[in-house]
C-alpha positions as CSV (number, residue, x, y, z in Angstrom):
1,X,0.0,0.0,0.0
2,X,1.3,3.4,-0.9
3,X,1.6,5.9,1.2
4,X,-1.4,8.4,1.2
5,X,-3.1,11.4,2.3
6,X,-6.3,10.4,3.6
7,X,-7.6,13.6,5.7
8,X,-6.4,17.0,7.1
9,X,-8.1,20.0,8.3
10,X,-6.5,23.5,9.4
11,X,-6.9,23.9,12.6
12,X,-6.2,27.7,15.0
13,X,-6.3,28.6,18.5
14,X,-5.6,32.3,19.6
15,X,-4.6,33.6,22.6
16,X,-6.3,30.9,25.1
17,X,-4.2,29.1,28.0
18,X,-2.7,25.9,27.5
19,X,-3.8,22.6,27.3
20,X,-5.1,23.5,23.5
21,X,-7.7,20.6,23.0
22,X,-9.4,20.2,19.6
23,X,-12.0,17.6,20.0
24,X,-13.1,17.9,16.4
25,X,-10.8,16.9,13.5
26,X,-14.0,17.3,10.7
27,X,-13.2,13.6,9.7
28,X,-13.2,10.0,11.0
29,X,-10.0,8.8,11.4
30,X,-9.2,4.9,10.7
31,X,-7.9,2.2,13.0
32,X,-4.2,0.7,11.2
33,X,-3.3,4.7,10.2
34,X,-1.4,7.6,10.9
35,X,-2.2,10.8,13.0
36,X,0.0,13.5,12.6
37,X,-0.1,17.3,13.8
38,X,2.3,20.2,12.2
39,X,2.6,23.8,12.6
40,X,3.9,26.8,15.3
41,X,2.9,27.5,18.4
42,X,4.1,31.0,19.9
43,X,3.7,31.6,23.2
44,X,3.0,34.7,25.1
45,X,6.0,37.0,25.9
46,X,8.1,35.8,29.7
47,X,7.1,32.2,29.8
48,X,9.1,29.6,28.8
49,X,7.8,28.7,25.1
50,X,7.5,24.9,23.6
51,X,5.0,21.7,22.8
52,X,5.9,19.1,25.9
53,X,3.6,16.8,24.3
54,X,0.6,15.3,22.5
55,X,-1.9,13.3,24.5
56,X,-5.4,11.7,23.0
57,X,-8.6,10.1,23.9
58,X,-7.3,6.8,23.5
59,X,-4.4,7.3,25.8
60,X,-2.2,6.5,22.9
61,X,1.5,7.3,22.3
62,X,2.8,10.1,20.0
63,X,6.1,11.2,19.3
64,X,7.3,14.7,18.9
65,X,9.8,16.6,16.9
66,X,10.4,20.1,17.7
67,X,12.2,23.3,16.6
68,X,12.1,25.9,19.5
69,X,13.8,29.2,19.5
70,X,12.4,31.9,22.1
71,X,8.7,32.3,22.5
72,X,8.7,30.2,19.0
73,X,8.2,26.4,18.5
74,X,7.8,24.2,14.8
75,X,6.8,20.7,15.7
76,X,5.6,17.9,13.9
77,X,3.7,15.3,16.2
78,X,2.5,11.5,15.3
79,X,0.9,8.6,16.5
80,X,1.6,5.3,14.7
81,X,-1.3,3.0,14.4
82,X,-4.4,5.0,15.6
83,X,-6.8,2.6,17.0
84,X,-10.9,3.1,16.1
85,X,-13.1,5.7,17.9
86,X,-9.7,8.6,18.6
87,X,-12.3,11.6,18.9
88,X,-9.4,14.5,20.1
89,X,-6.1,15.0,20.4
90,X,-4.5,17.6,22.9
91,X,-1.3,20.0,22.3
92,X,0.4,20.0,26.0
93,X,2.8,23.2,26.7
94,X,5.2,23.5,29.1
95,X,3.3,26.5,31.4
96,X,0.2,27.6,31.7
97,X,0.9,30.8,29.6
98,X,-1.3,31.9,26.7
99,X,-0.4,31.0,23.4
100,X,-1.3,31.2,19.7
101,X,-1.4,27.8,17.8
102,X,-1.8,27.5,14.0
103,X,-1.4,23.6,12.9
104,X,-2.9,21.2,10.6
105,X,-3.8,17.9,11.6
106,X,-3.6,14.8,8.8
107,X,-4.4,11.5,8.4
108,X,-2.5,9.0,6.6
109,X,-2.6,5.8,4.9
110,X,0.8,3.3,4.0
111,X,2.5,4.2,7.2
112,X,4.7,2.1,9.5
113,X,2.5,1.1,12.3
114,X,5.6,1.3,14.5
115,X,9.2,2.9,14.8
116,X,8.4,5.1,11.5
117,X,10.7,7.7,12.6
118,X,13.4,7.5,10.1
119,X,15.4,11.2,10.5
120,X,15.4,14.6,11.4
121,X,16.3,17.7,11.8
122,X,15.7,21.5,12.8
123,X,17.4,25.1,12.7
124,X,16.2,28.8,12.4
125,X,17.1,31.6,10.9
126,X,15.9,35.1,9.8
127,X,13.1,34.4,7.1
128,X,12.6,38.2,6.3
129,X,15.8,39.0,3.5
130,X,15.8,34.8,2.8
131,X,13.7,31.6,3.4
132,X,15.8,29.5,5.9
133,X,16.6,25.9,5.6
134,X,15.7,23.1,8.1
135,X,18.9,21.5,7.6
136,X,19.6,18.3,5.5
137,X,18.6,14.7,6.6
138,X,19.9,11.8,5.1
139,X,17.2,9.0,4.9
140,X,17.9,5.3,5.3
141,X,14.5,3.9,4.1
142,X,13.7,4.4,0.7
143,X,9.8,4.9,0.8
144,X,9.6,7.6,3.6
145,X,6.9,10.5,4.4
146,X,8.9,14.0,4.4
147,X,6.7,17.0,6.7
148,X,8.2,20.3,7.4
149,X,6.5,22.9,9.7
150,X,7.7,26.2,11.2
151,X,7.2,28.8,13.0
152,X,7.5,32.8,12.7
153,X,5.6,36.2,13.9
154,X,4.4,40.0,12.5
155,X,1.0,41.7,12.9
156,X,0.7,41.3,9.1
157,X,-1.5,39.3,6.5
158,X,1.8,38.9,4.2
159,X,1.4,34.7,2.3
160,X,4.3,32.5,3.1
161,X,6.4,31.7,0.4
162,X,6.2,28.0,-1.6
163,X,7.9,25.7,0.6
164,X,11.3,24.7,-1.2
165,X,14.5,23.0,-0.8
166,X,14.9,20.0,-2.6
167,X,12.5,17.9,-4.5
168,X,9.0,18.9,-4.3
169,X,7.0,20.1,-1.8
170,X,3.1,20.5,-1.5
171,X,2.1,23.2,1.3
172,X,-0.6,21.4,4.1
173,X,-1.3,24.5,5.4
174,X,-0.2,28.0,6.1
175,X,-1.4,31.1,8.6
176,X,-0.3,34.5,8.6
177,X,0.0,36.6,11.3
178,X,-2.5,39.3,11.5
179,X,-2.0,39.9,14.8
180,X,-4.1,37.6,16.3
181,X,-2.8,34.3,15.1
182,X,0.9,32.2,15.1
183,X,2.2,32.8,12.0
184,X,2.9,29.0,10.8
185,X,3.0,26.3,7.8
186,X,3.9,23.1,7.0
187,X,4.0,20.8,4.0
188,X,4.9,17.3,2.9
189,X,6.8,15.2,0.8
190,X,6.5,11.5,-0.5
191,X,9.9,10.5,-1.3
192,X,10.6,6.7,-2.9
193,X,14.8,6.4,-3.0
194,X,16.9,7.0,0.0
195,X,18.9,10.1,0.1
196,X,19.6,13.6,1.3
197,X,16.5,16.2,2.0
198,X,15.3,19.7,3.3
199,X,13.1,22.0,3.3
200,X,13.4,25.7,3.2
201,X,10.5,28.6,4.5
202,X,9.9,32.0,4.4
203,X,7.9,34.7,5.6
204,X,8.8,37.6,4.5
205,X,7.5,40.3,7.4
206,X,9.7,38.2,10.0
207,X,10.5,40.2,12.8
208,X,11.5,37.3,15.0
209,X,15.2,37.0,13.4
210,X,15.6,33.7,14.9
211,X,12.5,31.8,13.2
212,X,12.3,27.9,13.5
213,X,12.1,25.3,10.7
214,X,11.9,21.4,11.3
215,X,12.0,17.9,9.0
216,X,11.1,14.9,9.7
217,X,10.9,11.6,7.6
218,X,8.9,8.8,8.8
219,X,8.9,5.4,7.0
220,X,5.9,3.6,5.2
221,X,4.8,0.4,6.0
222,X,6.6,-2.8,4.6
223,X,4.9,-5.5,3.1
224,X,3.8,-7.5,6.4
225,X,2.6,-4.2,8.1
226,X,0.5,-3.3,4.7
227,X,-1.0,-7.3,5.2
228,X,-2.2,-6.2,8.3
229,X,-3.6,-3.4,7.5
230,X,-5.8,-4.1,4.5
231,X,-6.4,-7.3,6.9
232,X,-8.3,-4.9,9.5
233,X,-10.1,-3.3,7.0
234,X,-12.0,-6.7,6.3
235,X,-14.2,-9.3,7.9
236,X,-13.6,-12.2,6.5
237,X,-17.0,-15.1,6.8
238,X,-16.2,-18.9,5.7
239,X,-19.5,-20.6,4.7
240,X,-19.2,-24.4,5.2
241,X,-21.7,-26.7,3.2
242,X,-22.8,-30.2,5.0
């Protein structure tokens, strides 16, 4: 089974205290696949900024990949194997402190149903004269999923820039500003040959100077895991004749 986008939805929280719940995706998701969040969270000025973790109603396990520079964090969050009836998920910061949130949550298809985490990587940078570059990863599975997500802030309504670096990159989602919001986006790749990626981002009002960008590359699933899969999927009813 190929690796596929099943579901996403945009999703924004502004200015409310943390725990940021979101108890409705706008979709289903599917027991055997995927759940992964992407996007910024900035955090209100003299608290410590930064996603601690992802929790759900299934008491299920995600793993996190962050970028965090100042008040600014880029993450990209995932739980393997979702199980039937997941009805939220919750963003967990590290304080109390009001925050701005601007991710996209997705559903995918073809994923390893454990230890997908191939690589990654993160830096930051000053996205207003130049887009900044995640840094490279080298991948050592040959069918992986690429996202990239960061983070950056201005009271403006300026677009991101097309999300570049090498290969080709489709854009999940993207926020501006506008003083209100975290200024984020994030993207994704589907990548079939080992080898060395990044992404690069830019927003062109930046007025952070220090703006985070992360990568991350999860692996599909091999051929037993796909079995498995399509085997959930079905019910399966032998008739015996006498």
């Amino acid at each position: 089974m190929a690796i596929a986008l099943v579901n996403h939805v945009k999703k924004i929280i502004d200015n409310l205290a943390q725990p940021y719940v979101f108890g409705s995706f706008g979709f289903t998701p599917s027991a055997g696949n995927m759940l992964i969040i992407s996007g910024a969270l900035v955090t209100t000025g003299g608290f410590t900024p930064g996603v601690v973790s992802v929790t759900d109603s299934a008491s299920g396990t995600w793993t996190l990949v962050k970028s965090e520079v100042g008040l600014y964090s880029a993450f990209v969050a995932w739980r393997e194997n979702i199980p039937s009836g997941l009805t939220s998920v919750t963003v967990n910061g590290n304080t109390s402190a009001f925050g701005f949130l601007s991710i996209d949550i997705s559903e995918w298809s073809g994923m390893a149903t454990a230890s997908a985490q191939d690589q990654t990587n993160g830096a930051s940078g000053n996205m207003a004269p130049a887009a900044v570059s995640s840094g490279n990863i080298t991948t050592t599975n040959a069918d992986d999923l690429l996202l990239t997500a960061a983070a950056s802030d201005d009271n403006g309504s300026t677009a991101w820039s097309a999300i570049g670096g090498s290969g080709a990159w489709t854009e999940l989602f993207q926020e501006s500003d506008t003083l209100n919001h975290a200024a984020g986006q994030s993207g994704y790749q589907i990548v079939a040959a080992t080898g060395t990626y990044n992404s690069t981002q830019r927003y062109s009002i930046d007025t952070v100077g220090t703006s985070p960008v992360v990568i991350v590359a999860l692996k599909a699933a091999a051929a037993a895991d796909t079995y498995l899969m399509a085997a959930r999927r079905h019910t399966f009813v032998n008739t015996v004749n006498y």
